[in-house]
C-alpha positions in Angstrom: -19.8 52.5 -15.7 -17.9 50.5 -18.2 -18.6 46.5 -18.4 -15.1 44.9 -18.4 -13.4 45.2 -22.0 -16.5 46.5 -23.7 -15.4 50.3 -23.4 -11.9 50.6 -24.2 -9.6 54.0 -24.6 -6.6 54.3 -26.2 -4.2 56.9 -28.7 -3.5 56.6 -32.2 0.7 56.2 -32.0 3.0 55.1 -29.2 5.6 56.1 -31.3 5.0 59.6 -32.4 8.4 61.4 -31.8 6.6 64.4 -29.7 5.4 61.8 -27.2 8.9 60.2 -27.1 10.5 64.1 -26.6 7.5 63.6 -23.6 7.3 62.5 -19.9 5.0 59.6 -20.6 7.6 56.6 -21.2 10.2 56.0 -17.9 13.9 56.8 -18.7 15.4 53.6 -20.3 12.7 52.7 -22.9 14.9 53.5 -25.9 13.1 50.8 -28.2 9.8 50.6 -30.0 8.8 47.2 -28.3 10.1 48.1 -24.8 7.2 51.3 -24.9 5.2 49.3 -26.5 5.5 46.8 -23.3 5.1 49.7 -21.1 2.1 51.3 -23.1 0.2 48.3 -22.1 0.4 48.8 -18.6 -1.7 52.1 -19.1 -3.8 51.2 -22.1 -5.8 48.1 -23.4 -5.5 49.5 -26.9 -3.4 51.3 -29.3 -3.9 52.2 -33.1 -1.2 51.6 -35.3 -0.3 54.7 -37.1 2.9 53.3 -38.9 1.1 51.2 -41.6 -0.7 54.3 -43.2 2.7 55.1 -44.5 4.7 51.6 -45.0 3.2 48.2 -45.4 4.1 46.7 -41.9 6.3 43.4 -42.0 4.2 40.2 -40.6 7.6 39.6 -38.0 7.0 43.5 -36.7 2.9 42.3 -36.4 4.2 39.3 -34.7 6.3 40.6 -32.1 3.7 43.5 -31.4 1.5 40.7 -30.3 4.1 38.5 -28.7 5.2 41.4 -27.0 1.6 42.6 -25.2 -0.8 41.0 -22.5 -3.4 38.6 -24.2 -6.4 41.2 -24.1 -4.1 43.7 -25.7 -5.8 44.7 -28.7 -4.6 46.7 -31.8 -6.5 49.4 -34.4 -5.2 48.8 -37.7 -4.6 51.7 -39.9 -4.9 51.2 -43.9 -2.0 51.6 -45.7 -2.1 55.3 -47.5 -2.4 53.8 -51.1 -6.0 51.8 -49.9 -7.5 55.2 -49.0 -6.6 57.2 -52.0 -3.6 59.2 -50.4 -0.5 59.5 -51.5 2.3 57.4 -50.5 6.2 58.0 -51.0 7.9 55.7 -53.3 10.6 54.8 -50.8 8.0 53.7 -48.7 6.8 51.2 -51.4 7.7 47.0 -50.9 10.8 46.3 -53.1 9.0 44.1 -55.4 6.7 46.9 -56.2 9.3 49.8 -56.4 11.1 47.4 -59.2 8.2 47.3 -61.2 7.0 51.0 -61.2 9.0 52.1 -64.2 11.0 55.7 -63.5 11.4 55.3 -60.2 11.2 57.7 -57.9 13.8 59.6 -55.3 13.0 60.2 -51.9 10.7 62.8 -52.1 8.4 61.3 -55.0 5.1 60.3 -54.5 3.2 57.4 -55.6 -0.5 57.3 -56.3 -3.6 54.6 -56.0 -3.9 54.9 -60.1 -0.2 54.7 -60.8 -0.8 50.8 -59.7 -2.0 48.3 -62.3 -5.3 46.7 -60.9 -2.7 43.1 -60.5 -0.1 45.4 -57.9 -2.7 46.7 -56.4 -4.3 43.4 -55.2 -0.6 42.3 -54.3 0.2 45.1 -52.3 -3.2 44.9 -50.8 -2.2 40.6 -49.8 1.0 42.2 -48.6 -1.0 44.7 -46.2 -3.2 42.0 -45.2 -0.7 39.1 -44.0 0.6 41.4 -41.4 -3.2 42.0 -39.9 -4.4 38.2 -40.0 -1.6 37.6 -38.1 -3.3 40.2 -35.7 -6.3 38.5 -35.9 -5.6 35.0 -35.8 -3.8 35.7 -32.2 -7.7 37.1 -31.3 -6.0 40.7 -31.0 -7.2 42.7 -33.8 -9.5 45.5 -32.5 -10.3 47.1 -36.5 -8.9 48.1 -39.4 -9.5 51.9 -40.1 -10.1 52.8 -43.5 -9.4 56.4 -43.4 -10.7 58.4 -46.2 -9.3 62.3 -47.1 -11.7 65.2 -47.1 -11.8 65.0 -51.2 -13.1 62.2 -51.0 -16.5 62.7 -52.2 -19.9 60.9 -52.2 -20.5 59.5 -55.1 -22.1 56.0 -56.8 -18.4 54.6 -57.7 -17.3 55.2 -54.1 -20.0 53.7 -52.5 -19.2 50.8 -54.7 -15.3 50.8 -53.3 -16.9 50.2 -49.4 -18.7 47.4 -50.6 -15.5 45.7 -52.2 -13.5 46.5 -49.0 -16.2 43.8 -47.0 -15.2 41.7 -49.8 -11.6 41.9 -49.9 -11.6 41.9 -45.9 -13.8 38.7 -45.4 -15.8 38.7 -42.0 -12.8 41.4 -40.1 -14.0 44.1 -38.4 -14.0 47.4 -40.8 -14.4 50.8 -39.4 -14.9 53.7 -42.1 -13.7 57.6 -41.4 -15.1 60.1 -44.0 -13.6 63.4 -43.8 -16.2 65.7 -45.9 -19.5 66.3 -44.2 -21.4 66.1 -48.1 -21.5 62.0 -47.2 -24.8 63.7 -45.0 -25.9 65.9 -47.4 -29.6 65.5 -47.8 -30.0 62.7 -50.3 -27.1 60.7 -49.5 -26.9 60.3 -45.4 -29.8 56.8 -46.0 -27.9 55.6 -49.0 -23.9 56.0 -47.2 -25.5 54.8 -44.2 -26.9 52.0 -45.8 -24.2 50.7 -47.7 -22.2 50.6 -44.2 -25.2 48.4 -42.9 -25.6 46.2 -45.1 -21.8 45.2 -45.0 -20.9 45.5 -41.7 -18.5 48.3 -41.9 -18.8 50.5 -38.6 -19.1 54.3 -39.0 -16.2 56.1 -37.1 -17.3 59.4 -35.4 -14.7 62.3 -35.5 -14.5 64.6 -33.0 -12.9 67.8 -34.5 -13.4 71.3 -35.4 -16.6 72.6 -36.6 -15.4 74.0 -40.1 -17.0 74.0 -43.2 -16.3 70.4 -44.9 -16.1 68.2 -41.7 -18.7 65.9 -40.6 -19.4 67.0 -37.4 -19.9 64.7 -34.6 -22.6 62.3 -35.5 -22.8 58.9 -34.0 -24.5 56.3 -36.2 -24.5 52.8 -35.1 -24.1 50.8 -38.0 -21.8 47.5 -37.6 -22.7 44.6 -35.4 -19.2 43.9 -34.6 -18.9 47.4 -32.7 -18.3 50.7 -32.8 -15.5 53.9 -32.9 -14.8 57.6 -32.0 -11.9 59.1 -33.0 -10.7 62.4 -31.3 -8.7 64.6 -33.3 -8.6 67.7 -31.4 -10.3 71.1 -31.3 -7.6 73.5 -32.7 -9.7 75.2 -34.9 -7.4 78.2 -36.1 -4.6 76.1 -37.1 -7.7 73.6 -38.8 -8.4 77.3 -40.8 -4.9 78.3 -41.4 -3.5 76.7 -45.0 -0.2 74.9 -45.0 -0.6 73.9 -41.2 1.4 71.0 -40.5 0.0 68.0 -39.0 1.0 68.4 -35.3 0.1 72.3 -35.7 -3.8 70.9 -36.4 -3.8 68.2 -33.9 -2.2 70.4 -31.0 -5.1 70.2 -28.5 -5.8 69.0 -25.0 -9.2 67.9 -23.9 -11.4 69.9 -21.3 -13.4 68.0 -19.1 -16.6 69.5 -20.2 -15.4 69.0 -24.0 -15.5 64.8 -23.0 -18.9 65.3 -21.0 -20.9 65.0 -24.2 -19.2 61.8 -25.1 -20.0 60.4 -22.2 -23.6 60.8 -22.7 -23.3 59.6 -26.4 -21.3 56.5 -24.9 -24.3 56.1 -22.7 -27.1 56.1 -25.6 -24.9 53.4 -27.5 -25.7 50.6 -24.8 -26.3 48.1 -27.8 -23.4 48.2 -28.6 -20.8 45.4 -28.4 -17.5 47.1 -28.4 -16.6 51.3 -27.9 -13.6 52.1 -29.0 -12.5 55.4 -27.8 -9.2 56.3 -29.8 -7.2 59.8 -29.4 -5.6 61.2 -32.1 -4.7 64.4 -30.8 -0.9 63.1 -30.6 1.3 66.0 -30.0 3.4 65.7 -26.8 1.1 63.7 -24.2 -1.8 65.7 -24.9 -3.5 62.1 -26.1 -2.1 60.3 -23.3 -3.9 62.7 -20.8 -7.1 63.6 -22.9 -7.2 58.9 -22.8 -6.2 59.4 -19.2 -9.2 61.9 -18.5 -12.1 59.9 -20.6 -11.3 56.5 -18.8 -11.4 58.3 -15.3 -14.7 60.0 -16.4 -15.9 55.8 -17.4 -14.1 54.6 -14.4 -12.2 52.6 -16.4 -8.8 51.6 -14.5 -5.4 51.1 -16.2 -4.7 47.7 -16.9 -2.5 45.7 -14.3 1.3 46.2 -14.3 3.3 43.9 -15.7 0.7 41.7 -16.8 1.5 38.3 -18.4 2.4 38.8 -22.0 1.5 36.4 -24.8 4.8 35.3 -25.7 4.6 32.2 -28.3 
């Protein structure tokens, strides 16, 4: 079914420590670039998970690419800050944590608003030298602007995704909203056609049907391509306050459960690039629930020990 790169399946960390405590990665892999070597004999593409909590340094960015296969592509995750989420002050760049007066200890949090407009855009160049890096080696699948659930519609917001496309330049921008009110009646043709007009792909979320979520629509909006991200179905632990975040995204895929993707991945023939991501990251649950889509797409794993792109 799937035309050669245009449908590609992959999970959301190849370093989350459940999947190292996992079968997935042969005895011996004790380094971050040796999985990441043996990922890409299984997968064509992986989303970076690490830079939504710490600006990622350009050398890590170069040796991710200098360390895959030349079609190896990476899903850029915004840094926390970019998104409106907290971030922890240790996770900060030096230059910023020197001028944030008070400090902070380990366990303090920084947010979006305790940045003067000037340290934002800095810390924004900072975020952004690590991904052109990405993209100038032609391996940058997206950057994922992730927004939290109270994150609201609103004129002001709509406003922010248009000065993302101008910050970005011509990259490829997908946008996750977590509150289903961006469809409320009213503002589903203006959010829609804000992401239109600027190129910004909508990302579809599969996860549990509770009250605020978005449920699972599709919309095609980016030239560039489009993205589903799969974050489980635990719905008790979804409904259960203080659940921590591998409690929520505990969840294995059914067969049946992917059946209804495949038929939205076959109504979406206009589009250029699928990217089929799985977030569900606790043990190898991602790894199989990937495994299971690209069998249902008959897409094979890419060839072993293919040549990497060392320059």
């Amino acid at each position: 079914m799937a035309q050669e790169g245009r449908i590609r399946v992959g999970i959301c960390s190849w370093t989350d420590s459940t999947l190292l405590k996992s079968e997935f990665y042969p005895r011996g892999l004790s380094t971050p670039a040796s999985r990441l070597a043996f990922y890409a004999t299984q997968f064509d593409t992986v989303e970076v998970d690490s830079s939504f909590y710490a600006v990622p340094d350009p050398g890590i960015a170069f040796r991710w690419v200098a360390g895959t296969p030349k079609n190896f592509l990476f899903g850029i995750k915004s840094f926390s800050l970019f998104t409106f989420h907290r971030a922890k002050f240790p996770s900060l760049p030096r230059w910023l944590r020197d001028e944030l007066s008070g400090g902070g200890g380990e366990n303090s949090f920084v947010k979006r608003d305790d940045l003067s407009p000037v340290q934002r855009r800095r810390l924004f160049d900072d975020f952004m030298d690590s991904v052109r890096i990405i993209h100038e080696a032609g391996r940058l699948a997206y950057i994922l602007f992730q927004f939290p659930p109270y994150w609201r519609f609103s004129r002001e917001n709509l406003l922010y995704l248009r000065r993302l496309r101008e910050v970005c330049g011509p990259l490829p921008i997908a946008i996750e909203i977590r509150n289903g009110v961006w469809f409320a009646p009213g503002n589903e043709e203006k959010f829609l056609s804000v992401l239109t007009e600027e190129n910004l792909a909508y990302v579809a979320v599969d996860e549990p049907n509770v009250a605020w979520t978005a449920g699972r629509e599709w919309p095609l909006t980016a030239e560039w391509g489009t993205i589903a991200r799969f974050h489980g179905r635990n719905e008790a632990s979804w409904r259960k306050p203080g659940a921590s975040v591998h409690e929520r995204f505990d969840y294995e895929y059914r067969r049946d459960e992917l059946d209804e993707w495949v038929r939205k991945i076959q109504e979406r023939g206009k589009a250029k690039r699928i990217f089929l991501m799985y977030n569900n990251c606790v043990g190898d649950k991602a790894v199989k629930s990937a495994r299971l889509m690209s069998e249902m797409l008959d897409i094979s794993p890419p060839i072993s020990g293919g040549q990497k792109n060392i320059f």
